[in-house]
Structures are given as structure tokens and as C-alpha cells.
C-alpha positions in Angstrom: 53.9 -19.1 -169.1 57.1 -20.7 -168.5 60.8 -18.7 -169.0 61.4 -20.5 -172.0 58.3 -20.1 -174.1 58.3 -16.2 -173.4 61.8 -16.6 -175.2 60.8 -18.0 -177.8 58.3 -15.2 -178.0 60.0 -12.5 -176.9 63.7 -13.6 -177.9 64.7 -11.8 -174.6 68.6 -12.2 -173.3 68.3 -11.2 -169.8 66.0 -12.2 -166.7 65.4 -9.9 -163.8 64.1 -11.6 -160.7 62.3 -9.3 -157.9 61.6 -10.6 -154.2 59.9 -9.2 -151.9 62.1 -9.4 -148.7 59.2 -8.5 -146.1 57.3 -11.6 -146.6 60.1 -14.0 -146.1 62.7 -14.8 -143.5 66.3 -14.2 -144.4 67.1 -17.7 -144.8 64.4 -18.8 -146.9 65.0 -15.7 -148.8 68.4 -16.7 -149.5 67.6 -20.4 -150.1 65.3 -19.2 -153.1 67.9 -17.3 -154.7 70.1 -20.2 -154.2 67.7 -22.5 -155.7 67.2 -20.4 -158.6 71.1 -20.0 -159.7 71.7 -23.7 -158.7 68.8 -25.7 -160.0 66.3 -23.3 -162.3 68.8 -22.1 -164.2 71.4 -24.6 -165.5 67.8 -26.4 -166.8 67.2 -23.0 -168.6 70.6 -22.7 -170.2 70.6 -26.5 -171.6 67.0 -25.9 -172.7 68.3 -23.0 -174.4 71.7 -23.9 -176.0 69.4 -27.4 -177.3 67.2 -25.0 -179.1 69.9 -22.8 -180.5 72.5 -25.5 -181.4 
């Protein structure tokens, strides 16, 4: 189930993201999270404000 259809079920605000930093080196850790702020979620914040606006 992607992020934005468990908002439209849940109507959550907040995401909390848990890794698991014994599986991954500290540099592809890091790229992950960087990935996430940079790509993942500017799509999820103009998916969002299209739905609410």
C-alpha cells in the first residue's frame, strides 16, 4: 500500500521512517535517507497539496 492511499485511509499527518543500521553500510544508510527527503518526498507533498487544493 503506497503512503498516499494509507492517507487517504488513515488521514495521518506525520510519517515515521525506521532503519535498521546493522544491515547497511553508513554510506548507503545515509544515501537512503537522503533519497527519501530529496526525491520521495517532494512527490508526496505535491501529491498531497493536489488532493487537498
Amino acid at each position: 500500500m503506497s503512503r498516499v492511499a494509507q492517507h487517504e485511509l488513515f488521514g495521518h499527518q506525520r510519517f515515521l521512517a525506521q532503519f535498521s543500521v546493522g544491515t547497511l553500510p553508513h554510506l548507503q544508510l545515509m544515501k537512503a535517507i537522503e533519497l527519501l527527503g530529496t526525491k520521495v518526498a517532494p512527490v508526496v507533498k505535491k501529491e498531497m497539496a493536489s488532493r487537498v487544493g
